[in-house]
N, C-alpha and C positions, 0 to 999 in steps of 0.2 A: 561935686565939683573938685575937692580937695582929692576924691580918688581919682580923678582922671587926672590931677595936675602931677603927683605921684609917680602916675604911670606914666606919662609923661617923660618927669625929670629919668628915672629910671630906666627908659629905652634909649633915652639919649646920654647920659650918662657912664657910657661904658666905659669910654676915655680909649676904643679901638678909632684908628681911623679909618672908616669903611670905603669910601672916596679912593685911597690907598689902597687897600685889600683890594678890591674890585678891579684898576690897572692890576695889581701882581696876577691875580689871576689869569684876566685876557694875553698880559705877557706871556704868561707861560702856557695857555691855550696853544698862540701864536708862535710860538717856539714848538712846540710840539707839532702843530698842525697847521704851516702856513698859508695853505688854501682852504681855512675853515670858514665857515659864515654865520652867520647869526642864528641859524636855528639848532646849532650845536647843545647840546644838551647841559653844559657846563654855562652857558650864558645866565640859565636861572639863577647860579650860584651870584654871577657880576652882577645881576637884578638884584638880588637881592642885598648883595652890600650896598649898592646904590642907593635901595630904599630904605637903608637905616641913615642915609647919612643926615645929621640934624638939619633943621627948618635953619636955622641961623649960622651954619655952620657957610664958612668963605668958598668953600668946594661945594655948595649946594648946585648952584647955574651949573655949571659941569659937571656933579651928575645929571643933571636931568638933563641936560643933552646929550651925552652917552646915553642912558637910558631909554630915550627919543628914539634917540637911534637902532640900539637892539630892538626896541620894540617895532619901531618901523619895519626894519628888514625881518624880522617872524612873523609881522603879520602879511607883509606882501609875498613870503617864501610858502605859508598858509596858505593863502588865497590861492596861489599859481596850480600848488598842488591839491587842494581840494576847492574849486572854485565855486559849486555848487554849494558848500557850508557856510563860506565867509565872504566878505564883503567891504572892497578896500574905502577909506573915507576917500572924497574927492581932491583933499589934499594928497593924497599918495597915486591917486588915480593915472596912470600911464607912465607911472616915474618906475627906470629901472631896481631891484632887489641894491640897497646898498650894501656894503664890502667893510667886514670890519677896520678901522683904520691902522693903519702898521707903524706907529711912529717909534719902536723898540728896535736898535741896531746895536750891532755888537760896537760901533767905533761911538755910540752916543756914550757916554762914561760921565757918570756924576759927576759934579764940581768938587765934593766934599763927602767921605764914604767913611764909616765906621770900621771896625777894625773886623769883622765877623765878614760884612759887605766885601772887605777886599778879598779877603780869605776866597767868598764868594766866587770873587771874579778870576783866579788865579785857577782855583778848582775844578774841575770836570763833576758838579754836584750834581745829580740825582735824588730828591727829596720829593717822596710823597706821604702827605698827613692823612690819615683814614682818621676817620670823622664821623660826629651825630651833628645834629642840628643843636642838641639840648644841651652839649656837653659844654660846660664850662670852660676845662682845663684845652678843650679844640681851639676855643675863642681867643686864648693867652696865646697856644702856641703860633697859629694864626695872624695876631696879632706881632708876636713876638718876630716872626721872618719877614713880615712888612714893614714892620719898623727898621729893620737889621737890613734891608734889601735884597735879602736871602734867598732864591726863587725856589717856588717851590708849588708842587699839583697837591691839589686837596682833593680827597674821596668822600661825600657820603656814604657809609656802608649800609645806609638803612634806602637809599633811592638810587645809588649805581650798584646794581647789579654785580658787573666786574671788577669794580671796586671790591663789593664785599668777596670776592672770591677772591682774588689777590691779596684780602686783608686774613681769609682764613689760613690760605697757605701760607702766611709768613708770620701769623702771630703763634702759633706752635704752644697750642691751650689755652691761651690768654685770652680774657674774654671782655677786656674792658678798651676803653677810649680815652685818649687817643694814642692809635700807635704809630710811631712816626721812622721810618724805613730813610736811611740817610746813606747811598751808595752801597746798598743790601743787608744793610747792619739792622735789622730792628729795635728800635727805642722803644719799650714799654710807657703808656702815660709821657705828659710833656719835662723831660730831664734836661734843663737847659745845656747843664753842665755836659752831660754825655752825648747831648748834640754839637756845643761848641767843638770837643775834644776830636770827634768823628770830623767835623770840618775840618780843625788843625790837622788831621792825619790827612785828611783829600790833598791837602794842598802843598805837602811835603815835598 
């Protein structure tokens, strides 16, 4: 009982906000790919911030309606395409494939934005994290451009493929995680500092 209570405090205790993580993500799906839909292969990743987010945490209800929802639309995108494997519940039964929702416009603009955020928004950034699952220091940086409103595309290089071939060509020997490519510049590991710097120079 005390090990599970442990493990417990522990999963939840990351002090990331995944709730957060998971929009920046879809954001920036939706920026990239504005007629994308839910069985996009990048959704796993909003699934999965989704389900860390804590049992008692005030963004719980919305995730799990976000997450309701992706999963809805993959499994009725499933069915259409292989009908003979799956099998929709009668709750989704003859209801159209829903449509990620797009509520991210460029004239929606924070009430109150940090100083990295504004840089952000003044900037033409391009920012993508190549990433593990396992890796700790992915999890700070991650965390660190969610928190900042920084937008930005994450790779696993161990489950996208392309990923990891856009991470070989641009880490030039480097063979560790995470490497974070900030308007072509590659950042070895998470260096806040020579990422802020690389931002101050975008936005000059």
């Amino acid at each position: 009982m005390l090990l599970a209570i442990l493990l417990l405090a522990s999963a939840c205790g990351d002090g990331v906000d995944h709730y957060a993580a998971a929009v920046a993500i879809e954001r920036e799906l939706l920026r990239e790919t504005p007629e994308v839909d839910y069985e996009h292969h990048r959704y796993v990743l909003v699934l999965r911030e989704l389900n860390r987010v804590p049992l008692r945490d005030g963004k719980r209800d919305e995730a799990d309606a976000m997450a309701q929802r992706i999963m809805d639309g993959r499994r009725i995108a499933l069915t259409e395409s292989m009908p003979q494997v799956d099998h929709l519940p009668s709750r989704l039964a003859g209801k159209e494939k829903p449509r990620p929702v797009r509520p991210y416009s460029a004239a929606a603009a924070p009430t109150q934005v940090s100083a990295p955020t504004a840089r952000a928004e003044v900037a033409d950034l391009d920012i993508t994290l190549y990433s593990t699952s396992w890796c700790g220091y992915c999890r700070k940086a991650r965390a660190w451009f969610t928190q900042e409103g920084i937008p930005f595309v994450e790779k696993d290089i161990e489950k996208d493929p392309d990923g990891a071939a856009e991470y070989r060509a641009k880490a030039n020997g480097y063979g560790g995680v995470p490497l974070i490519d900030v308007n072509g510049t590659a950042v070895r590991g998470f260096d806040q500092r020579a990422i802020e710097t690389l931002i101050a120079r975008a936005g000059e």
